[in-house]
C-alpha positions as CSV (number, residue, x, y, z in Angstrom):
1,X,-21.8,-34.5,74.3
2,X,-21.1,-38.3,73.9
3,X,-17.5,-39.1,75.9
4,X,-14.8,-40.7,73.0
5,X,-11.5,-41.0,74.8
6,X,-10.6,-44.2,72.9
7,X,-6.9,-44.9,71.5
8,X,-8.7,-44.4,67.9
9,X,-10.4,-41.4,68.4
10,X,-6.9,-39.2,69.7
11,X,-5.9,-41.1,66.4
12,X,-8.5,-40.0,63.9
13,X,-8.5,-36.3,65.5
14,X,-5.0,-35.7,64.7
15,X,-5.1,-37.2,61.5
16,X,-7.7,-34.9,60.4
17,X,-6.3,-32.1,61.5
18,X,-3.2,-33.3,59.7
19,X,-4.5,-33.9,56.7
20,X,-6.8,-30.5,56.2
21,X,-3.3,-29.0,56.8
22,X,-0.9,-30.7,55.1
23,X,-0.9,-28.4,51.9
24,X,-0.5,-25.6,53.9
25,X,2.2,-27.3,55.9
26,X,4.5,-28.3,53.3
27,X,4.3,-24.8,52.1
28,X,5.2,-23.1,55.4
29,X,7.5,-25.6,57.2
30,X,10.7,-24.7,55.7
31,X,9.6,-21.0,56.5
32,X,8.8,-22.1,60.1
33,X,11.2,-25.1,60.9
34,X,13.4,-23.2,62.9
35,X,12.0,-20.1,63.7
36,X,10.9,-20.0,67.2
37,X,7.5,-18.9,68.4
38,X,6.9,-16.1,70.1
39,X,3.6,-14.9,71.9
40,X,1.2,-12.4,70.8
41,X,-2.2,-11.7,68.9
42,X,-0.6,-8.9,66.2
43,X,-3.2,-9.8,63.6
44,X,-5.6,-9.1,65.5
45,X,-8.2,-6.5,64.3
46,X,-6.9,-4.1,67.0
47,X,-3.3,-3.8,65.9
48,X,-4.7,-3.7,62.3
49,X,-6.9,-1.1,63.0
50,X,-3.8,0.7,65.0
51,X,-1.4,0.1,61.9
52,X,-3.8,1.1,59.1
53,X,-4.5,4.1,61.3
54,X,-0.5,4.5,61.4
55,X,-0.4,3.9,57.4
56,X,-3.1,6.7,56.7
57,X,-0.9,9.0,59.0
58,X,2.5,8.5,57.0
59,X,0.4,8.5,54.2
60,X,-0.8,12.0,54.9
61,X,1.9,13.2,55.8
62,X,3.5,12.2,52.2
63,X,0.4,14.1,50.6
64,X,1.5,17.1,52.8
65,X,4.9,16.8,51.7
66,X,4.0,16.0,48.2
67,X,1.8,19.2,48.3
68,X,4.4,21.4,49.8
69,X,6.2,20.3,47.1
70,X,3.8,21.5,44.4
71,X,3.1,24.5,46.0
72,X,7.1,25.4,46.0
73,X,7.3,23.7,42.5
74,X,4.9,25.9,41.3
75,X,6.0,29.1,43.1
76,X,9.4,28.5,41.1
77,X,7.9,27.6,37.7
78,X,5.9,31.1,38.0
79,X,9.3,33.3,39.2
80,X,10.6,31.5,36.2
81,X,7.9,32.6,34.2
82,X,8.2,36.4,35.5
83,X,12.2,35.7,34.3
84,X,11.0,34.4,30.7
85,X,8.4,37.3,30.2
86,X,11.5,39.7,31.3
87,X,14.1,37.8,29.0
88,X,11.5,37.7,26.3
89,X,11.0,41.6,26.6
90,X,15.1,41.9,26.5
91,X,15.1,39.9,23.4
92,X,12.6,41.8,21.8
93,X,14.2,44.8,23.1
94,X,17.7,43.2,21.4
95,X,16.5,42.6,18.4
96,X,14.7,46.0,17.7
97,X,18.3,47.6,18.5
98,X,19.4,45.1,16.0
99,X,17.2,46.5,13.4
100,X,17.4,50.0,14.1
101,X,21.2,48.9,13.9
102,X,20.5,47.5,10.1
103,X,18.5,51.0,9.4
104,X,22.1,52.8,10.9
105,X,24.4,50.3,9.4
106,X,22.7,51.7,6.0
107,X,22.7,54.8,6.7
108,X,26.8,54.4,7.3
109,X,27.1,52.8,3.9
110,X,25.3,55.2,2.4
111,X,27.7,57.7,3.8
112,X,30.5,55.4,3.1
113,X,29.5,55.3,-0.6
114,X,29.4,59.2,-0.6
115,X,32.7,59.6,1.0
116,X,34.3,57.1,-0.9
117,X,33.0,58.9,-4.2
118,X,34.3,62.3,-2.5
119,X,37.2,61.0,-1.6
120,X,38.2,59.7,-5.2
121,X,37.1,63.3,-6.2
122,X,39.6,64.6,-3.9
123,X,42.2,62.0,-5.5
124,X,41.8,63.2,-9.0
125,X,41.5,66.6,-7.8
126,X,44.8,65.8,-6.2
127,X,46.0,64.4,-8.6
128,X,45.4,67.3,-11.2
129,X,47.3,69.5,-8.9
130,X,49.8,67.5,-8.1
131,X,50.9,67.2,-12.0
132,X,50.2,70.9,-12.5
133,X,52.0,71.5,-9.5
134,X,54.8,69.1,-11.4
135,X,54.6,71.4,-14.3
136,X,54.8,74.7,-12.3
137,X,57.9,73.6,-10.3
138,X,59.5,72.4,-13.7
139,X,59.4,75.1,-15.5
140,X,60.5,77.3,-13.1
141,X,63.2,74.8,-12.1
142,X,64.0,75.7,-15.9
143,X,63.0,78.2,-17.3
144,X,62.4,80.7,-14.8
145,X,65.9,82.5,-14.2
146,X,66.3,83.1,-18.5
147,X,62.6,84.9,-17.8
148,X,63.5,87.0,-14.5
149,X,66.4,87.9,-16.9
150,X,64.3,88.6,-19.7
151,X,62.3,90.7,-17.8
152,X,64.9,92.7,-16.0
153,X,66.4,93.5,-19.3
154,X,63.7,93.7,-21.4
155,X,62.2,96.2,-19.7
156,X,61.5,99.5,-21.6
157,X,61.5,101.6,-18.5
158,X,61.3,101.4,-14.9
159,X,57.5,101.3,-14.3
160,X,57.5,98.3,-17.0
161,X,60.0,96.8,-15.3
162,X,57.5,97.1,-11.3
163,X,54.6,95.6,-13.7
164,X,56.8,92.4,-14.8
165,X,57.9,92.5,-11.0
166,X,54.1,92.5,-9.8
167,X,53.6,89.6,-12.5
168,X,56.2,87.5,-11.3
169,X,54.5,88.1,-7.4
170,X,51.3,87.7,-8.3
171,X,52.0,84.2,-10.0
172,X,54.3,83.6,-7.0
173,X,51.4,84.0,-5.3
174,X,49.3,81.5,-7.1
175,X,52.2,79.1,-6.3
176,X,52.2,79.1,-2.7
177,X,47.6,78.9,-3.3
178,X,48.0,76.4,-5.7
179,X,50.2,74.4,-3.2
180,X,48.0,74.9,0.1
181,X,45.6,73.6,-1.7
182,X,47.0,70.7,-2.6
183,X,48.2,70.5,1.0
184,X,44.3,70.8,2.1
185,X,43.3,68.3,-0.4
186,X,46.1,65.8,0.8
187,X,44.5,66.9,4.4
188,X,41.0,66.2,3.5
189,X,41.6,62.9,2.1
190,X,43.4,61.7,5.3
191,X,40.6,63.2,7.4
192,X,38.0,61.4,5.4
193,X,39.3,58.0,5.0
194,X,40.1,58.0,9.1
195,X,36.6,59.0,9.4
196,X,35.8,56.0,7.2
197,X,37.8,53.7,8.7
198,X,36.2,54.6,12.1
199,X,33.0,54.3,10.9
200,X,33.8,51.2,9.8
201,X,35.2,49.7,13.1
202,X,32.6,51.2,14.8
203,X,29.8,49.4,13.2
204,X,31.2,46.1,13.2
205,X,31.7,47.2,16.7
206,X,28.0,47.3,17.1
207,X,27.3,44.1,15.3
208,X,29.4,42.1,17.2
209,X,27.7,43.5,20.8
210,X,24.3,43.2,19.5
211,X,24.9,39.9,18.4
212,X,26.6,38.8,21.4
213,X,23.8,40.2,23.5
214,X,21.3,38.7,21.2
215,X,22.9,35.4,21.4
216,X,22.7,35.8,25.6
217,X,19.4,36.5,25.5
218,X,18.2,33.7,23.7
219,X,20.0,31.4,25.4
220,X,18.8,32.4,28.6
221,X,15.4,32.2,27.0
222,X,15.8,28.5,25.8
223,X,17.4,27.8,29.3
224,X,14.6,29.5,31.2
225,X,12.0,27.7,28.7
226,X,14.0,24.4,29.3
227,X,14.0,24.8,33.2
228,X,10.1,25.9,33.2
229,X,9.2,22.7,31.1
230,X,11.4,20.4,33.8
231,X,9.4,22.1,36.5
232,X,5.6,21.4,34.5
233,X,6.7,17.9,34.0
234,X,8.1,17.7,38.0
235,X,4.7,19.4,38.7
236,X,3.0,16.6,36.5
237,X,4.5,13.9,38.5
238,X,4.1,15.2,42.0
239,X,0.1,15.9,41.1
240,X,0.1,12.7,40.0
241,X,1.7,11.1,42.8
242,X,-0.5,13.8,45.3
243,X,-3.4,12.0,43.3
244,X,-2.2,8.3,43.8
245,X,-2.0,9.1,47.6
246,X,-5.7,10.9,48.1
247,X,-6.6,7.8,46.8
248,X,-4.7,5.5,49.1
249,X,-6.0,7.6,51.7
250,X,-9.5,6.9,50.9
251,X,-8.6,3.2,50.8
252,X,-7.0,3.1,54.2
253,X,-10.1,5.6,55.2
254,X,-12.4,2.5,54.2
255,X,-10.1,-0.1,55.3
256,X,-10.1,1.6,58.9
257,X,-14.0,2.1,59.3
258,X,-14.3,-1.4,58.1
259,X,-11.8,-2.6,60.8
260,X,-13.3,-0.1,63.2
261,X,-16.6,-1.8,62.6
262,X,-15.1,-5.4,63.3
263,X,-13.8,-3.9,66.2
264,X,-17.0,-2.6,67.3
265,X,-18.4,-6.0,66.7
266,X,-15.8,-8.0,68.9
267,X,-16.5,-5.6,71.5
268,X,-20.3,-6.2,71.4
269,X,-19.4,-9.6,71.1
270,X,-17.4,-9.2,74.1
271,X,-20.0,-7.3,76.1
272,X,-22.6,-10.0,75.0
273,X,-20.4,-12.9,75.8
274,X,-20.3,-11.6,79.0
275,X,-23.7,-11.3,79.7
276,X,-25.2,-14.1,77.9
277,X,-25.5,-17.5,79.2
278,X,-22.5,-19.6,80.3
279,X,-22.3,-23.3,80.7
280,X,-20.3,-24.7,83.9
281,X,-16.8,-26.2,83.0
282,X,-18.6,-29.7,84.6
283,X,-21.3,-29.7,81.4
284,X,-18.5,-29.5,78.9
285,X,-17.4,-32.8,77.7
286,X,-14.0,-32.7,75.6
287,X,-12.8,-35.0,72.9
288,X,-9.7,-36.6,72.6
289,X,-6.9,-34.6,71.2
290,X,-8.4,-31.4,72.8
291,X,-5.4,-31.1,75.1
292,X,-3.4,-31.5,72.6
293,X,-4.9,-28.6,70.6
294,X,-5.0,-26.6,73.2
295,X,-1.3,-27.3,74.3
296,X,-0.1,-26.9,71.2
297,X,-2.2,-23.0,70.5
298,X,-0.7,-22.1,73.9
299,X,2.6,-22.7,72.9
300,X,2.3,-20.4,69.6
301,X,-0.2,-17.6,71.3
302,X,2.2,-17.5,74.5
303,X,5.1,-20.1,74.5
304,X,7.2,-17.2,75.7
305,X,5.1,-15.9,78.2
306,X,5.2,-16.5,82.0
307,X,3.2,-19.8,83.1
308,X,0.3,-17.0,83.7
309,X,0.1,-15.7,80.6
310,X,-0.2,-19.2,78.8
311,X,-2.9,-20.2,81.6
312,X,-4.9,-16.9,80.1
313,X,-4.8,-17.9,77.0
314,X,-5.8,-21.6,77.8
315,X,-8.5,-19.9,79.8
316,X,-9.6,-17.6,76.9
317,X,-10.4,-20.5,74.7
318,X,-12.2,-22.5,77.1
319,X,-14.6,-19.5,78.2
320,X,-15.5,-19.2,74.7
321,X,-16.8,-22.9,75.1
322,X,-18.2,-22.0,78.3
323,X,-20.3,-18.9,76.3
324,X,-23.4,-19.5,74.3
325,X,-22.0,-17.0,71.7
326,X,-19.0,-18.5,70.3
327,X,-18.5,-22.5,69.5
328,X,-19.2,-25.1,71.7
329,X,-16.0,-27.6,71.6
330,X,-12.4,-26.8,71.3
331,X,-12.0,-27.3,67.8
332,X,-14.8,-24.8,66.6
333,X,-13.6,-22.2,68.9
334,X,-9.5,-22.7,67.9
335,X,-10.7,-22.8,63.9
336,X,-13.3,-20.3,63.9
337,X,-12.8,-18.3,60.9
338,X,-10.3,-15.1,61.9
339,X,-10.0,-15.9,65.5
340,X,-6.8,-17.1,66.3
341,X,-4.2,-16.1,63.9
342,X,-1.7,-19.2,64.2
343,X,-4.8,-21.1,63.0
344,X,-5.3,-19.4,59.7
345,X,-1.5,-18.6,59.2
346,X,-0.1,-22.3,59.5
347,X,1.8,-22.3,62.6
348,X,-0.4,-24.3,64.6
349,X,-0.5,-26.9,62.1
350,X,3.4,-27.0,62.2
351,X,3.4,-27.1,66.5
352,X,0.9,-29.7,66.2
353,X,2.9,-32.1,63.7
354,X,6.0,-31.7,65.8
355,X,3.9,-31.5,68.9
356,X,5.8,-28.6,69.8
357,X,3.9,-28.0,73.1
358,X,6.0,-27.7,76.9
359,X,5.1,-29.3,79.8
360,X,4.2,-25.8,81.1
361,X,1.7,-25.4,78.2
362,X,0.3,-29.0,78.9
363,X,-0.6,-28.1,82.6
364,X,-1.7,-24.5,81.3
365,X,-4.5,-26.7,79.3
366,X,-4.9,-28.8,82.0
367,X,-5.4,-25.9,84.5
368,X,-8.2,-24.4,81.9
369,X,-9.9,-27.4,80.7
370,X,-11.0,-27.8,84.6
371,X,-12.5,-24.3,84.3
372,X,-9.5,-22.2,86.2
373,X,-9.3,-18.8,84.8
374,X,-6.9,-16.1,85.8
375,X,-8.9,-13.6,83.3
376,X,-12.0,-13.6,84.7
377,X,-14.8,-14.2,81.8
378,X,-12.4,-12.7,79.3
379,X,-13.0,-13.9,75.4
380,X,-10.0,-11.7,73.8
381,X,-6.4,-11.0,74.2
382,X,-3.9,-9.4,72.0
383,X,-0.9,-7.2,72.1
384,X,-1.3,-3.6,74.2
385,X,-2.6,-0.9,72.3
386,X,-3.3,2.8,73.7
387,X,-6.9,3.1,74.7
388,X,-7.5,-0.6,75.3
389,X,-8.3,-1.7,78.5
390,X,-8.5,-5.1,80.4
391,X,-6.1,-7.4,82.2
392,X,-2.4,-6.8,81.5
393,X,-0.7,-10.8,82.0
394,X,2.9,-10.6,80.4
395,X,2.7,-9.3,76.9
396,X,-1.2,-9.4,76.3
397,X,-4.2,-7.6,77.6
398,X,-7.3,-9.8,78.2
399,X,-10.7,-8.2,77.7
């Protein structure tokens, strides 16, 4: 490479940099103003592959929950059933009692009808005896002392005189029938229309139960049916929702084998890095404004970090330059597409216009850009993760 450490060429460096992100910039740097930077590589594809991993879990364990759900959902809906076939059979059961009731309730006025036309026999009959009875008791109220005279002296001899004597017992006699009879009547009528009026009572008695259970029944019918169509339509939703998961789960299925692939791939990448060919730190010739850059990515990967941990970073970078796999200046390596996420999310472009980076980063850069490395031939860092190896400096892992 041809040396350019002119005044011009820091110049035109930053100004291109500045100018392929300014659009970016002035959508971010209200955002990012005042937010300080912290250290860390949480994009990278090892803490996705870790969170989509996480997602599919919770996601799963929705489904599960979302199944249990069903499963209890429809365990109810079918006790409910049971109760509807049961209520159903009640109601049936109800309403044949209510029309053997209309076959009784017939019968009764049939009976009715024949008692009430025996019981206004018995009135007339009643009242025939009562106004012969009226009679009787009026003439003898009148008539009948002249005739026990009449008799006694009319008499032609004794024995005529026992035969008008058994005469007057006889219809004596008839009297006191004639009156018992009437007293039964009277009896019979009284008997009969209490009968009646019990019947009566009684079946209005029945209708009133019968339609009191019937009315139960088929409201615990339309309740039951009410409930069991809440539970198909809660059933409905929850299958739906089951559905809607299985497929996010196959998304985040995809989405992991894809990331486990790319992280597959940065391994071998890596493992090839490592044995591939590597430049010495004295054939590398920087541009102007590489310091800079690499300052300023320090201070976003690890501006919180312990003067080792930004000297890793640093040293990162500058072995991919060093390796015959990745780019070979600064620049290419720092804005290699998905590499290093304050790149490709705008923050570097914000350190870099407000040239954000510490004199600790500075000498970091300084430190790497002579070839120092504290990580040995390490090309990735990020965030610890169980099951990743490598060298633990503050809050990164190098591998």
């Amino acid at each position: 490479m041809n040396h350019r450490k002119s005044f011009f060429a820091k110049d035109n460096f930053i100004a291109g940099v500045l100018l392929k992100t300014t659009a970016l910039f002035c959508a971010v740097i209200m955002l990012f103003v005042s937010m300080p930077i912290t250290a860390g590589a949480t994009d990278s594809t090892k803490q996705q592959l870790e969170n989509a991993k996480k997602a599919k879990e919770q996601t799963q364990g929705q489904l599960e929950d979302t199944k249990d759900d069903i499963a209890e959902m429809n365990e109810e809906k079918s006790s409910l059933q049971g109760q509807l076939n049961n209520l159903n059979s009640q109601l049936t059961e109800v309403s044949n009692n209510l029309e053997s009731l209309e076959e009784q309730i017939g019968d009764k006025e049939t009976e009715i009808e024949n008692t009430l036309a025996e019981l206004e026999a018995a009135k007339n009959i009643e009242e025939e005896q009562y106004a012969s009875m009226k009679k009787r008791i009026q003439f003898m109220y009148e008539k009948q002392n002249n005739m026990m005279l009449g008799m006694f002296f009319g008499a032609n001899n004794f024995a005529d005189f026992l035969n008008k004597n058994n005469y007057i017992e006889q219809l004596s006699a008839y009297d006191r029938k004639m009156f018992n009879e009437y007293v039964e009547t009277r009896q019979l009528i009284e008997e009969k229309e209490a009968v009646l009026e019990q019947e009566r009572e009684q079946i209005e008695d029945y209708k009133v139960k019968e339609q009191a259970e019937q009315s139960r029944v088929s409201g615990l019918v339309n309740q039951t049916s009410g409930s069991i169509k809440q539970y198909a339509n809660d059933i409905s939703d929850a299958e739906a929702k089951a559905q809607a998961l299985e497929d996010q789960i196959k998304a985040q299925e995809a989405d992991i084998k894809k990331l486990e692939a790319k992280l597959a791939e940065e391994m071998r990448m890596s493992r090839l890095a490592k044995n591939s060919t590597w430049r010495n730190i004295s054939e590398v010739t920087f541009a102007e404004g590489d310091r800079y850059l690499l300052a300023n990515l320090i201070y976003c990967e690890a501006g919180s970090e312990p003067y080792d941990g930004m000297l890793a970073v640093g040293a990162v970078v500058i072995n991919r330059v060093l390796s015959s796999v990745y780019p070979d200046t600064v620049v290419g390596v720092i804005y290699q597409n998905k590499q290093f996420s304050p790149a490709s999310s705008g923050r570097l472009a914000l350190a870099l216009a407000d040239g954000k980076a510490t004199a600790a980063c500075y000498q970091a850069a300084d430190e790497a850009m002579k070839g120092y490395s504290n990580v040995g031939n390490c090309v990735y860092f990020r965030t610890p993760v169980p099951g990743l190896s490598g060298i633990n400096i503050g809050g990164h892992v190098f591998y």
